[in-house]
C-alpha positions in Angstrom: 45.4 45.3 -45.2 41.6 44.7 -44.1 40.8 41.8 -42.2 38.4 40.5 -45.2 41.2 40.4 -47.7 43.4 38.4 -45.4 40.9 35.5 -45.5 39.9 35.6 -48.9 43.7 35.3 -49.8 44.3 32.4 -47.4 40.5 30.2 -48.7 42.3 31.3 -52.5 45.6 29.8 -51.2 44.0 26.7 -49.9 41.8 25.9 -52.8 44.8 26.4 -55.0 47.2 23.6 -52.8 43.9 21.0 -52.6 44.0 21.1 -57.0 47.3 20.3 -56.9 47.0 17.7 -54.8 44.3 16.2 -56.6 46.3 16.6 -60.3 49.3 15.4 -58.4 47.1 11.8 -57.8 45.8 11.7 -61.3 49.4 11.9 -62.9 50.9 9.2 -60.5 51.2 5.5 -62.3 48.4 3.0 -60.8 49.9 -0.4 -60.6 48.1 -3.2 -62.3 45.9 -5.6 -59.9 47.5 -8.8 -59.4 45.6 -11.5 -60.7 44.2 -13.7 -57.9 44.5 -17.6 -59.4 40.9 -19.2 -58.3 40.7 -22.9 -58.1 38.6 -24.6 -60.9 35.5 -27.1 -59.6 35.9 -30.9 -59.2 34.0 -32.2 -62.2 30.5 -33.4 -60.9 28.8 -36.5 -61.7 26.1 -36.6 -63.7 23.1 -37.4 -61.7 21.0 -40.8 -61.4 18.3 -42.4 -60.4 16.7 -41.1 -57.1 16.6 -44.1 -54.8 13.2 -44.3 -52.5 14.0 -43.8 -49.2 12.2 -46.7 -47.6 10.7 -46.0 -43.6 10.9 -49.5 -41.9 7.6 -51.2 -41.5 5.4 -48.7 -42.8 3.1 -49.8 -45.7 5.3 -52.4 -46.3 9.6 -52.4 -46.9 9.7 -51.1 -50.4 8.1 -47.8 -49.8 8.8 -44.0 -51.3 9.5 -41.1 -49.0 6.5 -39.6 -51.0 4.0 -42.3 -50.5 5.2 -42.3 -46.7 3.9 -38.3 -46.2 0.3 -39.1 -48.0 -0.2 -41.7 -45.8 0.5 -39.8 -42.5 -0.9 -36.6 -43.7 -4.3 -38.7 -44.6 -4.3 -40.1 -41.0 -3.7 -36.4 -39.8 -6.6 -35.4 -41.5 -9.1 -38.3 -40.2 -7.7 -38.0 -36.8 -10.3 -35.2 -35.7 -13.2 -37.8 -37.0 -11.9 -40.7 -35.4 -11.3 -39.0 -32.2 -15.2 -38.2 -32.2 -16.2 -41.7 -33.5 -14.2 -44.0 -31.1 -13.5 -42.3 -28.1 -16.5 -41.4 -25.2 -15.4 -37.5 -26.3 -18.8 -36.8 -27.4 -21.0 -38.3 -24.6 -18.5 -35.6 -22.3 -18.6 -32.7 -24.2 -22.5 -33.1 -24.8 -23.3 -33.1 -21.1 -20.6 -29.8 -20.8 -22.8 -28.0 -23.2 -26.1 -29.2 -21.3 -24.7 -28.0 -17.9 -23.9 -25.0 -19.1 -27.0 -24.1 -21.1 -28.9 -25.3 -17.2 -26.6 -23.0 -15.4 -28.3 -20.3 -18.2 -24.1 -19.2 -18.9 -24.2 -18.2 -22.6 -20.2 -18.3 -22.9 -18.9 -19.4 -19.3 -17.3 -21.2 -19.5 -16.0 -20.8 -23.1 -15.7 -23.4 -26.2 -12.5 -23.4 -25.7 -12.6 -24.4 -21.8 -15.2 -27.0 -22.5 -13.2 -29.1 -25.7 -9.9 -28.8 -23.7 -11.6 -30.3 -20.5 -13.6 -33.0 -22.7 -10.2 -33.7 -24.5 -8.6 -34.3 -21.1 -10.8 -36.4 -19.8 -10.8 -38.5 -22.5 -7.4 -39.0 -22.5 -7.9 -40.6 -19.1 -10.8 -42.6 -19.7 -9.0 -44.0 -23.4 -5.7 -44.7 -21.5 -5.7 -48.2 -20.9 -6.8 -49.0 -24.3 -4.1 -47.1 -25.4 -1.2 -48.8 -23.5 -3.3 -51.8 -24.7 -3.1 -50.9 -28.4 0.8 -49.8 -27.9 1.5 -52.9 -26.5 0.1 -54.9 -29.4 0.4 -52.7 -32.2 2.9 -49.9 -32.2 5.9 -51.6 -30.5 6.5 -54.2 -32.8 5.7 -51.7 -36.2 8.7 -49.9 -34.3 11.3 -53.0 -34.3 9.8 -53.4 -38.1 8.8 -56.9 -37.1 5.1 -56.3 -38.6 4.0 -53.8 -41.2 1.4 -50.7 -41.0 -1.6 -53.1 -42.4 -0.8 -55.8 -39.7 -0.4 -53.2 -37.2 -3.9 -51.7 -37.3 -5.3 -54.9 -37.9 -4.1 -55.5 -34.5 -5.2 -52.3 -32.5 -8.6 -53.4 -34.0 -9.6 -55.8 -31.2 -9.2 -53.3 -28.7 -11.2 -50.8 -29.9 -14.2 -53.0 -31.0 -14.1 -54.1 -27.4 -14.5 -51.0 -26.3 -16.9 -49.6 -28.7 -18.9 -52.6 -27.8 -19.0 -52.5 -24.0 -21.0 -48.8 -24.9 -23.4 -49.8 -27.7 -26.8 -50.6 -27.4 -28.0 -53.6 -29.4 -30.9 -52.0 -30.9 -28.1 -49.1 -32.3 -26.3 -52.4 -33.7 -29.1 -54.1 -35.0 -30.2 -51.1 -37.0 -26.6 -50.3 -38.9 -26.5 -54.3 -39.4 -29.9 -53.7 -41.1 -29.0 -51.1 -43.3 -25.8 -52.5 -44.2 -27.5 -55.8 -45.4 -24.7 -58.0 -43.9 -25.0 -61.2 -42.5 -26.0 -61.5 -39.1 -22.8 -62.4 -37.0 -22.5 -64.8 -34.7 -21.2 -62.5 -32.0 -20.6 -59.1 -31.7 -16.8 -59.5 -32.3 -17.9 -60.4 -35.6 -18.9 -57.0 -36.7 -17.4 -54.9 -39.2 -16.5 -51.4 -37.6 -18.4 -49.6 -40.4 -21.2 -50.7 -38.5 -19.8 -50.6 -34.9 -18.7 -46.8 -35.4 -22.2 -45.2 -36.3 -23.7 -47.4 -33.7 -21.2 -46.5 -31.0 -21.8 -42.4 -31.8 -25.3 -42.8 -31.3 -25.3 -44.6 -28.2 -23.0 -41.9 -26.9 -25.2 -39.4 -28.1 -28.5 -41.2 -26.0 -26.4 -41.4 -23.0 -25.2 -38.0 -23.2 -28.6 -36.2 -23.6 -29.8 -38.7 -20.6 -27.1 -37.3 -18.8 -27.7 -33.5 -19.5 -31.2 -33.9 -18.6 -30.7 -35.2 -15.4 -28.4 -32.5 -15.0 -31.2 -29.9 -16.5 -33.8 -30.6 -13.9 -32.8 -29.3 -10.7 -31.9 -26.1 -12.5 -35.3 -26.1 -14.1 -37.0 -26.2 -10.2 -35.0 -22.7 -9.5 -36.1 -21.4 -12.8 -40.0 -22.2 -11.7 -39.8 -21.7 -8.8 -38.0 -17.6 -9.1 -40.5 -16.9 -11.7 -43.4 -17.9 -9.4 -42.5 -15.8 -6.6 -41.8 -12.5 -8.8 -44.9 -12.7 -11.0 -46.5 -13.0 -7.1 -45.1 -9.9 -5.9 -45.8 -8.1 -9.2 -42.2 -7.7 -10.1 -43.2 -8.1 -13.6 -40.8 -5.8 -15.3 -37.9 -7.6 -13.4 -36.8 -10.9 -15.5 -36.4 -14.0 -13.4 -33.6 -15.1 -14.9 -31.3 -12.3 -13.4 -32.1 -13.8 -10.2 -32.2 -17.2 -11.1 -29.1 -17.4 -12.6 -27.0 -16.1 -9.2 -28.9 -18.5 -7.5 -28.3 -21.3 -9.7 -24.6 -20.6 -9.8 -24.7 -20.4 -5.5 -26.0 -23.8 -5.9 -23.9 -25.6 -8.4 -21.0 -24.2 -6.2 -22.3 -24.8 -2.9 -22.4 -29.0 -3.8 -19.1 -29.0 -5.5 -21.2 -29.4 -9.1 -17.6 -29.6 -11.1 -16.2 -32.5 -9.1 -19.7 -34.3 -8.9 -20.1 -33.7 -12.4 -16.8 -35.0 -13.5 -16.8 -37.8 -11.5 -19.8 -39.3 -12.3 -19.3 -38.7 -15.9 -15.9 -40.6 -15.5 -17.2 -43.3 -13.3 -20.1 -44.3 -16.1 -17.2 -45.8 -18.3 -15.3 -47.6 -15.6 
């Protein structure tokens, strides 16, 4: 018998032995799934009223969970303006800019560098009215021994006195004018719609002071390069690619960073 034959009988054997198998499993009984018995739920209570979740000496002791969140997300909000209109953050970051504009540095150091240095900075120069304000104001809105109304009615004084220590008179004298309040008796008297605007500008002045100083001796190198190449005849040469190495020799040479930041941190102590 050929060799093919063999194996087509034996695949025709198999195939015939798998279909039984198969009909042999179709025909067999299939027990019925016992039933599982699955526990019924305790009966709920109908719901009630929600009850406000009160925050202890915040806005009072009878406030919402929901009135809570407004009131710290507003303060989130306003904290960028109030960090610019109570704290010497502007007068610092003003004179960055004008250093770096002196230094003719489009980008270097970057935006970035300069807030985060400015922000620093016044962090340490805003410390000890801080502690001052935490003392008064915060620890005893923690214990719930005063509520959030009271407690920024007492970090008030701290700020106005320091505010005030930076403000010119004739910055005061013009918000008081345009306000059309009375004329206090002292400058504790003030409201702080007035001291606020007053303050900024006053910070503003003493900033561009500041950052002209600064601009001056960086204004002599400028003069000074473009004399000497328009001598020579290097007129297709701009002076400010050789000013600007110069500049930077300088400022580097006299430690300009630490004399810079000291100074600037000395003029509100």
């Amino acid at each position: 018998m050929p060799m093919r034959r063999i194996c087509r009988m034996l695949m025709l054997l198999a195939l015939v032995l798998a279909l039984s198998g198969i009909q042999a499993a179709l025909a067999a009984p299939v027990d019925p799934p016992v039933p599982v018995p699955v526990p019924l739920p305790a009966p709920v209570p109908p719901p009630g009223p929600a009850a406000p979740l009160p925050l202890q000496g915040l806005m009072g002791q009878n406030t919402s969970l929901a009135w809570t969140i407004v009131v710290l997300f507003t303060l989130i909000e306003l904290l960028p303006a109030l960090l610019l209109a109570m704290s010497p953050f502007v007068r610092i970051l003003v004179v960055f800019h004008f250093l770096r504009q002196a230094l003719g540095l489009q980008s270097t150091p970057s935006n970035q560098t300069l807030i985060g240095l400015s922000l620093f900075l016044t962090f340490f120069i805003m410390q000890p009215v801080a502690a001052q304000i935490y003392d008064q104001s915060v620890v005893p809105l923690e214990k719930g021994h005063i509520t959030a109304t009271r407690a920024l009615e007492d970090a008030a004084p701290p700020m106005r006195s320091f505010m005030l220590k930076y403000t010119r008179e004739k910055d005061l004298a013009l918000f008081v004018r345009m306000a059309k309040v009375p004329r206090p008796r002292t400058p504790a008297d003030l409201p702080m719609r007035v001291i606020f605007p007053a303050y900024m500008i006053s910070e503003l002045k003493a900033g561009f002071q500041i950052g002209l100083v600064l601009f001056l001796p960086f204004l002599v190198i400028d003069l000074v390069v473009a004399s000497v190449t328009t001598s020579v005849g290097m007129l297709q040469l701009p002076p400010v690619v050789i000013s600007t190495p110069l500049k930077i020799l300088l400022f580097v040479m006299v430690d300009g960073w630490h004399l810079v930041v000291g100074s600037l941190v000395k003029s509100f102590f």
